[in-house]
N, C-alpha and C positions, 0 to 999 in steps of 0.2 A: 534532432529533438532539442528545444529549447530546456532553457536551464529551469523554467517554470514547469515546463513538460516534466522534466527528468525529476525534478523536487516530487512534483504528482505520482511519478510511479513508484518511486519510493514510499512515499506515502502509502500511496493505495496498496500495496503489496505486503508492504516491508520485506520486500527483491522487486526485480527487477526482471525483464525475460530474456537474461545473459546468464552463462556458464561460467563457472571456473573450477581450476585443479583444487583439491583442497590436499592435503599435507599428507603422503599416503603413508607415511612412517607409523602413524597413530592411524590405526583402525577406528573408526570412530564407533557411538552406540547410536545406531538408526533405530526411531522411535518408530515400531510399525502398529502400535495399537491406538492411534490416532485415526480414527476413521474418518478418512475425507468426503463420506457420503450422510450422515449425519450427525450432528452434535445439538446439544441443548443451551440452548441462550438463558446464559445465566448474567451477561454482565452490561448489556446495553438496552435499551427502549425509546420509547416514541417521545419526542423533545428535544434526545439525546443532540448538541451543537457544539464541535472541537474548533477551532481555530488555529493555523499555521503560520508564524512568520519566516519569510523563504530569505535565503543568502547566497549570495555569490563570491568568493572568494576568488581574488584575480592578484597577482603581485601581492600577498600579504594584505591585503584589503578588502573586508567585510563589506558588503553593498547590499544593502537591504532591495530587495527586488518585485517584492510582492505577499499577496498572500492564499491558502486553501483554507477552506469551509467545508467541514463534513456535518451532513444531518442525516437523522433516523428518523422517517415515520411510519405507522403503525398502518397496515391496511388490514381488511378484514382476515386475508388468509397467509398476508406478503409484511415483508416488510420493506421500503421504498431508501436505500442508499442512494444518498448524493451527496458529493463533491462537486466546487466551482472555485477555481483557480485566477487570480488573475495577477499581470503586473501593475505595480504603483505607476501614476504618469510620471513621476520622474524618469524613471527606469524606462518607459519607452519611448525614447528617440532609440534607444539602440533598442529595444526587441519588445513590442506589444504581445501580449496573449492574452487571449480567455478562452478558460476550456472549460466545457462542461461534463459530469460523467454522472449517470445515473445507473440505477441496479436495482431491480425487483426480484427480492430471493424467497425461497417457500419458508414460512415460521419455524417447520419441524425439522428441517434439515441444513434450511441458512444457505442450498445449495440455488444460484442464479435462473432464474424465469427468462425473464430480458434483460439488455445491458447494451446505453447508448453513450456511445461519447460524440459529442461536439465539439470538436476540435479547431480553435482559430489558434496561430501560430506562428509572429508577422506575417508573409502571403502566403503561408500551408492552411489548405483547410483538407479538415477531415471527419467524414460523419457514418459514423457505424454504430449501426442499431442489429444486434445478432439477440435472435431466439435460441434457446435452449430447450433441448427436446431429450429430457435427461433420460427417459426410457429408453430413446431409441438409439444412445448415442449420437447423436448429429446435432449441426451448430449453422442454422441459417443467418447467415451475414448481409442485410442492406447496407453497401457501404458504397461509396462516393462521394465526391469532394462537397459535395451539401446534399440535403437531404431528396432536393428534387430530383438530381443525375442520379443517386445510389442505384445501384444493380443487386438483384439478387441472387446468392452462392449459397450451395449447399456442402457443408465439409463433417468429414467421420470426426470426432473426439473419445475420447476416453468417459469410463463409467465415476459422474461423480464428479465432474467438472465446474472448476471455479473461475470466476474472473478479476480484475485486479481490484475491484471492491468488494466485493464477497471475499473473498480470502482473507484480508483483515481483521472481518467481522469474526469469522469463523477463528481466526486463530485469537485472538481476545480469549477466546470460549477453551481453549487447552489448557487443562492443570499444569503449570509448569512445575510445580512445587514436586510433582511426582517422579521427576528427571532429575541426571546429573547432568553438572557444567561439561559441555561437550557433545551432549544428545542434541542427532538433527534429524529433524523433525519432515519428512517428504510434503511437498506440496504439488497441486498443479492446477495452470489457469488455462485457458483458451484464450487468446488476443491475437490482433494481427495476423489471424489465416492458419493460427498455428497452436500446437500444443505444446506448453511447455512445462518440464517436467524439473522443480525447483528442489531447495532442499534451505531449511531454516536454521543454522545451529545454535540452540542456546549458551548463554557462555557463563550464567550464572547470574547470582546479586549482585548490585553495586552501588553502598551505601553515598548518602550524602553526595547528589552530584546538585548541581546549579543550575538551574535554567533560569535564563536570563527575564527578570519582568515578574518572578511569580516566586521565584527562593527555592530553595533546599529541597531534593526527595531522596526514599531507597528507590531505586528501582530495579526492573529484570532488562538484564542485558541479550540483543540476542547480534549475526551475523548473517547475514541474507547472504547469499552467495550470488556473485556476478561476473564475467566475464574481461580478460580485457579486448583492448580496442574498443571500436566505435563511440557510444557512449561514454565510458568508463576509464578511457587510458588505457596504456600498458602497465604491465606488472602485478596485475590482477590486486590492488590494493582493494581491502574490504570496507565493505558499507556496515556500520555500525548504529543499532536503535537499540535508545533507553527507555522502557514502557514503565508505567508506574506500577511498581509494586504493591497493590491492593485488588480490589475483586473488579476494578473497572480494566485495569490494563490496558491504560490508553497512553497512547505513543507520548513522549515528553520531547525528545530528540531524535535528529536522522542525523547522521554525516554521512557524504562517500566523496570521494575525487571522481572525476568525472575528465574526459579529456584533455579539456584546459581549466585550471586551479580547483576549486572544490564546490560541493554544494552543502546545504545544511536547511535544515526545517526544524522549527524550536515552538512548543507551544505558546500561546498567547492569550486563547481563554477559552474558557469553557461553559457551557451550561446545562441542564438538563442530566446530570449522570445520576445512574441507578444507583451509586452509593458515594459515599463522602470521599474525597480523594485521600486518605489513610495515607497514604506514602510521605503525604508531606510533611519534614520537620518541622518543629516549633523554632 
């Protein structure tokens, strides 16, 4: 996965579809009245446009790489998430992308209809278009390397299933204010042929941080859990997101290390949000 790839899933997740130990010393408080099968949108709408600037961190050196675009619009019974990623041309002589991910999820419950990613990735391609058939449990996947070769697969899922764009949205929408620092929160998506079965821990407030380009916020801090190797390195070092503290809670920073040096995603702009971004300092 490229480092634009990996920024994206981060993103679209806030995790990733890796494991790891968490600290079994401290029992933690697992939040089990978080219902993953419906929740009320209370904090995004139609217009709604985030902006991501992506970095790569190599020998001590910040390399601006690219950037993600998320939008929300409004259909009659759905609402249409998308992201589209791409690199700066500077950044590609060493590695071109553009990905696309879209996401039709139902109004009432925010849980995924359909969900297509377009995947270019210097010469990876990859395109999966999976149906959700959330009565019956099952997860129709057209996937192959562009849309004409895709094949289609039928796989069992779980009741209630998310995917790495809906999940996002859906967590936006949890009171966090009703939790202590330390409460982790179960999630789960379908991606990649598989289920997987996450967990988000909140780690509290954290006044006054900086994001580079826009100034000062509070925000809520949370830890995505992930895995090491492949993607992520050894040592199972944690990915850390700072969302803004007000009724939008939208992402302001990502960091995680990733195999070789780090990544990071820092807002850049925004438009269209349901309410004033409150978190920010004077």
């Amino acid at each position: 996965m490229s480092v634009i790839g990996t920024t994206l899933m981060l993103l679209m997740a806030f995790t990733a579809p890796e494991r790891t130990e968490w600290n079994k010393a401290e029992p933690p408080q697992m939040v089990e009245s978080v219902s993953p099968c419906s929740i009320y949108n209370n904090t995004f709408l139609h217009g709604e446009t985030i902006t991501y600037k992506l970095y790569y961190n190599w020998n001590f050196i910040w390399l601006a790489a690219g950037e993600v675009t998320f939008r929300v619009r409004e259909k009659e019974n759905q609402y249409h998430l998308s992201a589209y990623g791409s690199t700066y041309k500077s950044y590609e002589w060493f590695y071109k992308v553009r990905d696309k991910y879209d996401t039709y999820v139902d109004k009432n419950t925010l849980l995924p209809v359909i969900s297509i990613r377009d995947v270019q990735e210097g010469k990876y391609r990859l395109y999966d278009k999976v149906t959700f058939d959330q009565n019956r449990a099952k997860a129709y996947s057209l996937r192959g390397k562009s849309k004409e070769t895709a094949e289609l697969s039928e796989y069992d899922i779980e009741n209630c299933m998310h995917d790495v764009l809906s999940i996002i949205y859906f967590t936006r929408n949890i009171e966090f204010e009703d939790y202590q620092a330390g409460a982790r929160i179960p999630v789960k998506i379908f991606m990649d042929k598989e289920v997987w079965p996450l967990k988000v821990e909140y780690q509290g407030k954290e006044k006054d941080v900086k994001v580079k380009g826009l100034g000062r916020f509070n925000t809520i801090k949370f830890s995505p859990e992930v895995i090491s190797g492949y993607v992520f390195g050894e040592g199972g070092a944690a990915m850390n997101v700072w969302a803004s503290d007000d009724k939008n809670k939208i992402p302001l920073i990502i960091e995680s290390p990733v195999s070789v040096g780090s990544v990071k995603a820092v807002l850049k702009e925004y438009n269209g949000l349901k309410y004033d971004l409150a978190s920010e300092r004077e």
